[in-house]
Backbone bond lengths (Angstrom), bond angles and torsions (degrees), N, CA, C in turn:
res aa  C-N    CA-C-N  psi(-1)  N-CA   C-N-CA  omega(-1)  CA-C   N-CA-C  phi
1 X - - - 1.462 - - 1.524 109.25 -
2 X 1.475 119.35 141.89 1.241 137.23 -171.64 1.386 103.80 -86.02
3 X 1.114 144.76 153.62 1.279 147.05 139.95 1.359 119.97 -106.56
4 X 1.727 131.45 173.86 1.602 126.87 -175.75 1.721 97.60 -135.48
5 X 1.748 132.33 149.91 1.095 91.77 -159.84 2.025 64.41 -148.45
6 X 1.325 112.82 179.14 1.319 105.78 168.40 1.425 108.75 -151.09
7 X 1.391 112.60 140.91 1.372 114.15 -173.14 1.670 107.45 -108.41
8 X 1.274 107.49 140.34 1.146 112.38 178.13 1.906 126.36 -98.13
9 X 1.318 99.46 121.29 1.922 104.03 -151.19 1.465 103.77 -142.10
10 X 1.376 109.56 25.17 2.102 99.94 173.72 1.635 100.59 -119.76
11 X 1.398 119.00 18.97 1.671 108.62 152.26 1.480 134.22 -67.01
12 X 1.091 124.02 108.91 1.214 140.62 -168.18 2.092 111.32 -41.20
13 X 1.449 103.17 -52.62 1.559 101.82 151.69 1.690 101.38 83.34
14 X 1.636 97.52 48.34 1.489 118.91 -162.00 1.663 83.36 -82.77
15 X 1.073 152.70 -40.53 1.497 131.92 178.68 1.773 105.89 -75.06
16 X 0.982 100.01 -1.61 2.062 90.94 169.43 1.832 107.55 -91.50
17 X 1.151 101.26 -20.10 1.801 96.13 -178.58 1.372 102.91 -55.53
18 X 1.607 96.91 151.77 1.213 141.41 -7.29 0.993 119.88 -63.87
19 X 1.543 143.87 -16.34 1.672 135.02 -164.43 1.713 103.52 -86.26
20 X 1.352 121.85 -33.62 1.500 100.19 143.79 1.501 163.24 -25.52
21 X 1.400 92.59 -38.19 1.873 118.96 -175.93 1.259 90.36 -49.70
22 X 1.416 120.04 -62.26 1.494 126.78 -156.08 1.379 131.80 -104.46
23 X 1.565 105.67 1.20 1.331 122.19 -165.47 1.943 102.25 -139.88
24 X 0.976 100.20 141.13 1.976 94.77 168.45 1.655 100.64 -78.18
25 X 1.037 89.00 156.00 1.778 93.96 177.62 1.430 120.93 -90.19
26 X 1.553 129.12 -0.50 1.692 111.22 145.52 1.035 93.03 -92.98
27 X 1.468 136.44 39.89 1.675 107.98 158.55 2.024 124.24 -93.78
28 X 2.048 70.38 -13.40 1.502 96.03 -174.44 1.426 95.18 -40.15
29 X 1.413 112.65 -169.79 1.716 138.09 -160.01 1.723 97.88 -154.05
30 X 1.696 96.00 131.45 1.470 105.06 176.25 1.846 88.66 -151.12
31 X 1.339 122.09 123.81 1.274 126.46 -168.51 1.836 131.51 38.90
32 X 1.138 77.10 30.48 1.964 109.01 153.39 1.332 86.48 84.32
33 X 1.432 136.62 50.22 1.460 135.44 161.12 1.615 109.83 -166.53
34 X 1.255 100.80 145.25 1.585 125.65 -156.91 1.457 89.87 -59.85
35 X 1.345 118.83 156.95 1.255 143.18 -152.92 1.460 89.90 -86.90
36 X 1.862 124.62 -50.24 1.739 141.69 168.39 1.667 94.33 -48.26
37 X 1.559 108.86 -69.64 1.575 81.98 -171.40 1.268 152.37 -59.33
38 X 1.585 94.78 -17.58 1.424 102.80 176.18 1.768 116.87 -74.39
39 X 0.940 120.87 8.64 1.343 132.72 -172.43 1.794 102.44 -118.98
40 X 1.328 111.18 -49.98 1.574 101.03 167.24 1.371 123.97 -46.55
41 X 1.275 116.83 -40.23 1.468 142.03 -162.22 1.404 109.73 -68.80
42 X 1.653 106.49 -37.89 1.393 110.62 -165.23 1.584 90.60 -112.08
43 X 0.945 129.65 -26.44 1.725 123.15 150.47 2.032 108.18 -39.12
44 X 0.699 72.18 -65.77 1.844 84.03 -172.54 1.375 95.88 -48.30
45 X 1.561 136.29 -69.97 1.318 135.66 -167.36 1.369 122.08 -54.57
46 X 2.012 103.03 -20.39 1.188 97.22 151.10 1.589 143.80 -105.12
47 X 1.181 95.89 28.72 1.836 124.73 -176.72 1.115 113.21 80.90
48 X 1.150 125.06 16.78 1.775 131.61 167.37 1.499 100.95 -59.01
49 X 1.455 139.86 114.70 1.202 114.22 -162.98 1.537 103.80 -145.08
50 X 1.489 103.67 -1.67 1.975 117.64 156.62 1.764 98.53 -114.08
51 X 1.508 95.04 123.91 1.465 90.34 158.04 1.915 114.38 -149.74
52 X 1.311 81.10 145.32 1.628 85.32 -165.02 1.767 105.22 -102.45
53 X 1.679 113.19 134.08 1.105 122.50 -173.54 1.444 102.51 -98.38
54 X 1.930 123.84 145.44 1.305 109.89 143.20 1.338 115.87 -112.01
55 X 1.374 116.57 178.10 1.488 114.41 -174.79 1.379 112.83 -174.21
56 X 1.453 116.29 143.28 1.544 111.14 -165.52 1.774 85.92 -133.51
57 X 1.376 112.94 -71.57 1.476 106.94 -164.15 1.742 99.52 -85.51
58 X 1.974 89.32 138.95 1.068 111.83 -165.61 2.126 125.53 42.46
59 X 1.337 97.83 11.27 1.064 87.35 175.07 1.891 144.82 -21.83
60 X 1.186 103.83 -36.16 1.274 123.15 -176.46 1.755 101.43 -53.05
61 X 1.294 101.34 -39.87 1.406 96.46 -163.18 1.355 99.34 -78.24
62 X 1.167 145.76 -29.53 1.484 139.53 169.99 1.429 105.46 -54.71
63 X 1.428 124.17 -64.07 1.502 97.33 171.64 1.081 158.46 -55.78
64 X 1.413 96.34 -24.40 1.582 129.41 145.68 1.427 121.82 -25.74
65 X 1.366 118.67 -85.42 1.400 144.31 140.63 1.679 116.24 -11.10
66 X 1.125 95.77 -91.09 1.981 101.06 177.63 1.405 124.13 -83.69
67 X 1.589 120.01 -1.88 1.295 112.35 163.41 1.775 114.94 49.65
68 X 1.353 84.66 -161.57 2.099 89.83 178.92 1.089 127.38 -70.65
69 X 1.805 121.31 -6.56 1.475 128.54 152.26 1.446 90.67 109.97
70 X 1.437 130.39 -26.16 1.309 117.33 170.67 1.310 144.20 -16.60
71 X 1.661 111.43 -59.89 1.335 138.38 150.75 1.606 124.68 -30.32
72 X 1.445 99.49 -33.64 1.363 112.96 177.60 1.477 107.67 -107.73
73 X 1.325 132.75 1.14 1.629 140.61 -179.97 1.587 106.95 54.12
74 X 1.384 102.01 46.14 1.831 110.31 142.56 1.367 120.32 -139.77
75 X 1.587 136.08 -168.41 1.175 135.11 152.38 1.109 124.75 -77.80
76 X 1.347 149.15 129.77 1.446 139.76 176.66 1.701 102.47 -116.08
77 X 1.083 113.72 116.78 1.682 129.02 140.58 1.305 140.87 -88.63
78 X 1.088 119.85 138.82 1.662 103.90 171.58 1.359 113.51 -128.51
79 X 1.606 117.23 170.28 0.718 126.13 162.05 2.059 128.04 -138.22
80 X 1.250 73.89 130.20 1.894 84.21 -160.11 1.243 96.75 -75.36
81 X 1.531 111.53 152.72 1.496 138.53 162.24 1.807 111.27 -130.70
82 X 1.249 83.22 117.90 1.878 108.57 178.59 1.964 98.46 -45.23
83 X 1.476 103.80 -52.51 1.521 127.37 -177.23 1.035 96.28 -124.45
84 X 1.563 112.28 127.18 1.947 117.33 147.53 1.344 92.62 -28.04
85 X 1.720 106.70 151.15 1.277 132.90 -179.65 1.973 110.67 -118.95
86 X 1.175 80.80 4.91 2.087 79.63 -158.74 1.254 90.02 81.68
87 X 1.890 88.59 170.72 1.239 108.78 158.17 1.440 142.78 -41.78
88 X 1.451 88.39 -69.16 1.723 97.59 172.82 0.987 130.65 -90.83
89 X 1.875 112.36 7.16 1.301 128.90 150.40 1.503 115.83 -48.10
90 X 1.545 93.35 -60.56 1.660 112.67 -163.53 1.731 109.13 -67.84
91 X 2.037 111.79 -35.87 1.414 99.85 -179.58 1.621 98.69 -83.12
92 X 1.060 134.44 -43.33 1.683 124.57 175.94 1.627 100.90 -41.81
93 X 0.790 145.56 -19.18 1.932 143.43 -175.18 1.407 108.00 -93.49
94 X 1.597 114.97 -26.40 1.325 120.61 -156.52 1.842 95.97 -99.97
95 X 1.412 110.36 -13.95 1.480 115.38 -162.12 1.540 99.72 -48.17
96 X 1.142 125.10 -53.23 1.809 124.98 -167.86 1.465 98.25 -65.72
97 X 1.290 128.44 -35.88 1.494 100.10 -178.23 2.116 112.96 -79.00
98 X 1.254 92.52 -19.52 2.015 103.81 -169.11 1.644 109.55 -69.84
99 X 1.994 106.09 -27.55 1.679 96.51 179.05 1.361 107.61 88.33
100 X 1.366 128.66 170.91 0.913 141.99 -147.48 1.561 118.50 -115.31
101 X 1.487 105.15 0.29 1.352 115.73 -179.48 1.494 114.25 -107.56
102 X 1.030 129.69 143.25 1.525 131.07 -173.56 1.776 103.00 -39.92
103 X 1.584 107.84 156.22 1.463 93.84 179.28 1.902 84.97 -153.06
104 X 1.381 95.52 163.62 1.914 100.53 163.06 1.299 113.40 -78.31
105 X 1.367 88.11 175.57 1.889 104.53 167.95 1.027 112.28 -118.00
106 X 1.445 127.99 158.37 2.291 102.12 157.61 1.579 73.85 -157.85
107 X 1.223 109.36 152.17 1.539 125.69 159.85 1.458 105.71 -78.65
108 X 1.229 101.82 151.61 1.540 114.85 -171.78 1.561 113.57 -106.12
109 X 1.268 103.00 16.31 1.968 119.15 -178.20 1.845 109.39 -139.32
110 X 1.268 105.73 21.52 1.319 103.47 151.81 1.958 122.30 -132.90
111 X 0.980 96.05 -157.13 2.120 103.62 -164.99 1.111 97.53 -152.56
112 X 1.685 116.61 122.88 1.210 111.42 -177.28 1.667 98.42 -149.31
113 X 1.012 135.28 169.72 1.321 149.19 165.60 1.257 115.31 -126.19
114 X 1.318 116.12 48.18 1.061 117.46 171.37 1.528 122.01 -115.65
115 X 1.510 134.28 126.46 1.514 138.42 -128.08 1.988 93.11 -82.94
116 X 1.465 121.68 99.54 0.774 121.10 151.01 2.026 147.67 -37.14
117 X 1.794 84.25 -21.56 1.500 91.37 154.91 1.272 127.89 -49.70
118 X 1.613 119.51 -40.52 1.486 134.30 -172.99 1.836 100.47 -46.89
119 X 1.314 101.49 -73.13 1.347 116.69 -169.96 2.055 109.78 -43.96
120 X 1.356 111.10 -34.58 1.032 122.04 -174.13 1.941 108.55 -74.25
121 X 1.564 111.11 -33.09 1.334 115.20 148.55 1.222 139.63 -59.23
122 X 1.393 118.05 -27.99 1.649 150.07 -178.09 1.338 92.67 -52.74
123 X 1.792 97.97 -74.27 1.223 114.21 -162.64 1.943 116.19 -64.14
124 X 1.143 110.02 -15.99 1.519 118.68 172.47 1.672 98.73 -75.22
125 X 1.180 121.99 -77.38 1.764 100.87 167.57 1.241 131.18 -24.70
126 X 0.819 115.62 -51.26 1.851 136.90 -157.50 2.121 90.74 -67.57
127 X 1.526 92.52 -44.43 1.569 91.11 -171.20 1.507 111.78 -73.72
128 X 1.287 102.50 -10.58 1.641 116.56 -171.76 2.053 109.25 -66.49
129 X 1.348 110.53 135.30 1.411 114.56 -164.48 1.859 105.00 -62.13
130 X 1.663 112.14 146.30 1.468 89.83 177.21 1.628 116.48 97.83
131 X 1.519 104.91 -25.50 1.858 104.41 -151.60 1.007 125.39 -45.01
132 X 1.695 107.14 -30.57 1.777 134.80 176.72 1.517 97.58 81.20
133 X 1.237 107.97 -42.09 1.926 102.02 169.42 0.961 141.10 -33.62
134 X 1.189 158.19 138.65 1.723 146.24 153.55 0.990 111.65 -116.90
135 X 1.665 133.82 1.57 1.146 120.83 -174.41 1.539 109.44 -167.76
136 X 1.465 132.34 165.87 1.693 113.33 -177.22 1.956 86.86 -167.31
137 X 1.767 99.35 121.26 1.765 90.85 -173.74 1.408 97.12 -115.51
138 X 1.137 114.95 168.57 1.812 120.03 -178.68 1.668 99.98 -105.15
139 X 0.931 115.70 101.09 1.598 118.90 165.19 1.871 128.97 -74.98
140 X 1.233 103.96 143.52 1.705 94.93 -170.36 1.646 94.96 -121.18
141 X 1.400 109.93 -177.46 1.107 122.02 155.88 1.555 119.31 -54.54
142 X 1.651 95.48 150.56 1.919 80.59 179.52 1.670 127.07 -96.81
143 X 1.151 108.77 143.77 1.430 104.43 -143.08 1.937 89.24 -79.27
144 X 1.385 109.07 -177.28 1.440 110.28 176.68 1.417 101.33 -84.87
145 X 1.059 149.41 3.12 1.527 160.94 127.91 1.452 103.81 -16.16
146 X 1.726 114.79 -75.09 1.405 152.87 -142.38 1.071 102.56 -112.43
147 X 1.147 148.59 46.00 1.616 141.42 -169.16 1.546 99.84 -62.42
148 X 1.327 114.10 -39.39 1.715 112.28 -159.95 2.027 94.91 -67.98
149 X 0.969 97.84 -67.47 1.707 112.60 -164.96 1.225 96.44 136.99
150 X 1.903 114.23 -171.70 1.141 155.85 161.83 1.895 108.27 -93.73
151 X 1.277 100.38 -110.61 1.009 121.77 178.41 1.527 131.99 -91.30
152 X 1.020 123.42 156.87 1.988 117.24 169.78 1.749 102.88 -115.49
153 X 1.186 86.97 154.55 1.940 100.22 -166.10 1.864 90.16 -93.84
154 X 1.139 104.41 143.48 1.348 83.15 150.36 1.903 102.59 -153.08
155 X 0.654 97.60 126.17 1.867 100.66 -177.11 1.532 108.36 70.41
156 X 1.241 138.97 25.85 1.541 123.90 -177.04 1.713 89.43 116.73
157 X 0.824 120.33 -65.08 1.535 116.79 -149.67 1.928 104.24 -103.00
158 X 1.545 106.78 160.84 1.414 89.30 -166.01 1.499 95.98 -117.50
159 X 1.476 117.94 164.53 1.034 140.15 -127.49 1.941 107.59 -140.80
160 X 0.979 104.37 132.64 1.430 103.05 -173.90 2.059 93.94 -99.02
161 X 1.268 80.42 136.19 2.191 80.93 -168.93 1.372 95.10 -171.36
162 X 2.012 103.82 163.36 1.351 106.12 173.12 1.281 140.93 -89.64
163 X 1.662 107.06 1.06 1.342 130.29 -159.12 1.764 97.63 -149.93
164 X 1.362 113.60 141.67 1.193 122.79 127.91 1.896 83.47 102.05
165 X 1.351 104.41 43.22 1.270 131.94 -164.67 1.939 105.44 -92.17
166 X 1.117 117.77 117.89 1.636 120.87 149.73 1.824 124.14 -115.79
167 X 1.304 89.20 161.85 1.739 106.64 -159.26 1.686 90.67 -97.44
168 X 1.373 91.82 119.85 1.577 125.94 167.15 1.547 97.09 -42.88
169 X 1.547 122.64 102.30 1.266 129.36 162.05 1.646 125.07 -35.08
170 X 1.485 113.21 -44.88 1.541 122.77 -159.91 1.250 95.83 80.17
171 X 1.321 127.35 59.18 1.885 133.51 148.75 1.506 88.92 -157.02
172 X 1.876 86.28 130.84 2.050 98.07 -166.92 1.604 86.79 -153.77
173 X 1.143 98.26 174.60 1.593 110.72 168.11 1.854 106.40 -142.85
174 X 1.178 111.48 156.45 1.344 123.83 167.68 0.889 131.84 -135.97
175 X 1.473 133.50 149.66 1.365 133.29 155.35 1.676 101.32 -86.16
176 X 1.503 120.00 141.44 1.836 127.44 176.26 1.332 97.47 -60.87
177 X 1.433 131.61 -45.15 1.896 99.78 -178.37 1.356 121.51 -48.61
178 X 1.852 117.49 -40.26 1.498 118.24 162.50 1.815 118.72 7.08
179 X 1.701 89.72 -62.67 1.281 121.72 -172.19 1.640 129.27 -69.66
180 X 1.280 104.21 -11.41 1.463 107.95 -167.70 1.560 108.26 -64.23
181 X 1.648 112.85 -32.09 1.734 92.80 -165.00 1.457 91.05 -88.79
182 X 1.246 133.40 71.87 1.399 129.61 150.24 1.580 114.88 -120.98
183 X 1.085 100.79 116.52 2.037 92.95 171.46 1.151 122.45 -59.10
184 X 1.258 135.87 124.97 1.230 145.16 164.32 2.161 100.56 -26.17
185 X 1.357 83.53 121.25 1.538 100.10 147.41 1.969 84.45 92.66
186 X 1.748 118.36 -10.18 1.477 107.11 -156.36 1.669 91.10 -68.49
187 X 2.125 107.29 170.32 1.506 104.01 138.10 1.460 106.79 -100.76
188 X 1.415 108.52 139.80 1.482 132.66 164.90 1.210 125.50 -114.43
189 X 1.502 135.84 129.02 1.380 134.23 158.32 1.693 108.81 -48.50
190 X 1.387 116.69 161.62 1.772 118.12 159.26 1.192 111.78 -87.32
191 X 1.416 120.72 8.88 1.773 117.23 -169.49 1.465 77.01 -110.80
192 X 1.545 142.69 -75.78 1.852 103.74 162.56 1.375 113.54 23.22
193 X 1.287 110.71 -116.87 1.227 128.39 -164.68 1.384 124.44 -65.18
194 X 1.726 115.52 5.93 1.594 98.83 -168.23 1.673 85.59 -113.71
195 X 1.373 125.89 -12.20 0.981 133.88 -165.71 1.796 113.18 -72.64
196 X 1.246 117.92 -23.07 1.593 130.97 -165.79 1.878 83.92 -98.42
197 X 1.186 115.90 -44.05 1.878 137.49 -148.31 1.275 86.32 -64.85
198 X 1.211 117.06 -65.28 1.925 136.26 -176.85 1.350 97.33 -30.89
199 X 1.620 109.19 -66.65 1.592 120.55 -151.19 1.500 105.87 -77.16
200 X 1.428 108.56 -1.44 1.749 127.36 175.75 1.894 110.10 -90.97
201 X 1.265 111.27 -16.47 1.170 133.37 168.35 1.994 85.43 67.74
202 X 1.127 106.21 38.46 2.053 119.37 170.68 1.305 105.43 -86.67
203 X 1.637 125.22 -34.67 1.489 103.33 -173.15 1.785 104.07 -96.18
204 X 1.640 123.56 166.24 1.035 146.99 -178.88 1.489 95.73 -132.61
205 X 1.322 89.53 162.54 1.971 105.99 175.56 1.209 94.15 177.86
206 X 1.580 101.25 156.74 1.451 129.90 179.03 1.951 95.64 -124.62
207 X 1.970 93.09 156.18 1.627 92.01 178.08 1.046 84.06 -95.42
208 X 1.671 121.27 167.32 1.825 133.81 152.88 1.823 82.05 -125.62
209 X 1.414 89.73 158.76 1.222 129.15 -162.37 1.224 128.79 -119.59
210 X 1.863 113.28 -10.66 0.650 105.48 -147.28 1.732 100.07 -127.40
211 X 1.374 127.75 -129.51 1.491 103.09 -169.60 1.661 114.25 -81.95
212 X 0.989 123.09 134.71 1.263 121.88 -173.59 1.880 112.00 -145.35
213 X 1.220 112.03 120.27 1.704 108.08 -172.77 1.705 115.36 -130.18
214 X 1.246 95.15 102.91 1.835 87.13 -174.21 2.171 86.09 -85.01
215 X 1.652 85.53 124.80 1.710 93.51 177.84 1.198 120.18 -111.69
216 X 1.557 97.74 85.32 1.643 117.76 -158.75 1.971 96.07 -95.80
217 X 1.072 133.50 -20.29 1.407 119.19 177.37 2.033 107.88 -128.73
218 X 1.283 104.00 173.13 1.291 113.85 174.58 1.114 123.92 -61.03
219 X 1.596 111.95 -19.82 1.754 117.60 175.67 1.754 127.24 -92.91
220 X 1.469 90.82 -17.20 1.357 122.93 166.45 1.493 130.74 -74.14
221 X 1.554 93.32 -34.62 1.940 105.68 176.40 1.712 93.75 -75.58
222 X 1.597 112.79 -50.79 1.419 101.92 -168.48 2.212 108.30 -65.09
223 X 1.127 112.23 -18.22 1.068 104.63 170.23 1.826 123.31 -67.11
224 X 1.356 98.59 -47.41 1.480 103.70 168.88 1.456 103.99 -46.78
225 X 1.299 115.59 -60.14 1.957 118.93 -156.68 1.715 90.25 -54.67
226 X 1.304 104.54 -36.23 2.050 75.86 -160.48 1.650 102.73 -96.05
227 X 1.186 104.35 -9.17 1.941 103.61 161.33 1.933 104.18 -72.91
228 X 0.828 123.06 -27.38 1.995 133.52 174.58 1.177 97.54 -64.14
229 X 1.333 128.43 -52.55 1.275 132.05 -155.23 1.559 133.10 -102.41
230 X 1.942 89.27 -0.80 1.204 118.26 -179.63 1.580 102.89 -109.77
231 X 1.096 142.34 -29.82 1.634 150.49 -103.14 1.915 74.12 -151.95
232 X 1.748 113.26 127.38 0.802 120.80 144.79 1.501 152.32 -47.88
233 X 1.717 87.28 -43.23 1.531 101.00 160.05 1.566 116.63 -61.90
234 X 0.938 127.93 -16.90 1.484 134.88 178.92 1.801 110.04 -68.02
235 X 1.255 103.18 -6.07 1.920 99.10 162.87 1.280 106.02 -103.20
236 X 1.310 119.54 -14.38 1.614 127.46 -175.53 1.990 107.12 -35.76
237 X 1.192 112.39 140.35 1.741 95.93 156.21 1.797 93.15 105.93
């Protein structure tokens, strides 16, 4: 079985300037491969094998770059935004190309080693009749970024609370109704919509533990590259 998964790639990536101005920021490089590919790669290994891109700044050059995904043994689509849309701007826009069957998310500006098979199981529940789910996010430790957290897990599903809080990785899965209360063409945050979802006791999540790098500045990308280049999993893909 195939899965469809979508990466998210039209953030502008105003704490990476200057190497932004001129470059999109998964185009960056962390162990001599684009920040996007390393996430296609490990999409693919886990049979994700349609995946749809969006992209606003500098977009062109991502298609440029990754083309029809062939090269990498999936399909690649995109979908352009004139303006970043948010998150759930950008996946509510992307719904006609993603289909009608549950699909992932992954941001396209972080590095993670975390086994994309999971998500590809997620999404086999999620399609299952009954599921009551609409949604399932991967939570990490909180970074020194994030001291507070996101959310707290509690039994499978996550939990809006004041304590005992983890930071929303950027690896999620959905079902497209998720998506319905968005107006066509709006921008929306995903805390919008995950925020009513929570209190519906609809979303689930699991913690990972394990390496995870949102590479939001210039001192941060060079930290990823020499954890890539150190880190076995870093030939993975």
């Amino acid at each position: 079985m195939s899965y469809t998964a979508m990466i998210l790639a039209a953030g502008r990536g105003e704490r990476m300037r200057p190497l932004t101005d001129a470059t999109p920021k998964p185009l960056l490089q962390v162990g001599g491969k684009a920040l996007i590919e390393w996430q296609i790669e490990r999409l693919r290994d886990a049979g994700f094998r349609r995946i749809v891109i969006n992209h606003a700044w500098l977009g062109t050059q991502i298609e440029e770059r990754l083309g029809d995904g062939r090269r990498y043994g999936v399909g690649i689509v995109y979908s352009p935004e004139a303006q970043a849309l948010e998150t759930a701007g950008g996946i509510a826009r992307a719904l006609p190309l993603l289909g009608g069957e549950p699909f992932a998310v992954v941001s396209g500006d972080i590095y993670t080693e975390y086994d994309y098979r999971v998500l590809a199981r997620v999404i086999d529940d999620l399609r299952q009749p009954g599921c009551g789910r609409t949604a399932h996010l991967v939570m990490v430790d909180n970074p020194p970024f994030h001291p507070r957290g996101d959310f707290a897990l509690a039994q499978g599903l996550l939990a809006i609370a004041d304590s005992g809080r983890l930071t929303f990785g950027n690896l999620s899965c959905f079902v497209p109704s998720f998506f319905d209360p968005v107006p066509p063409g709006a921008r929306m945050k995903l805390v919008d919509l995950l925020l009513p979802a929570i209190a519906q006791h609809k979303v689930s999540g699991e913690h990972f533990s394990g390496a995870w790098f949102n590479v939001g500045t210039p001192d941060e990308l060079a930290t990823v590259d020499r954890h890539v280049r150190q880190s076995p999993a870093g030939g993975a893909g």
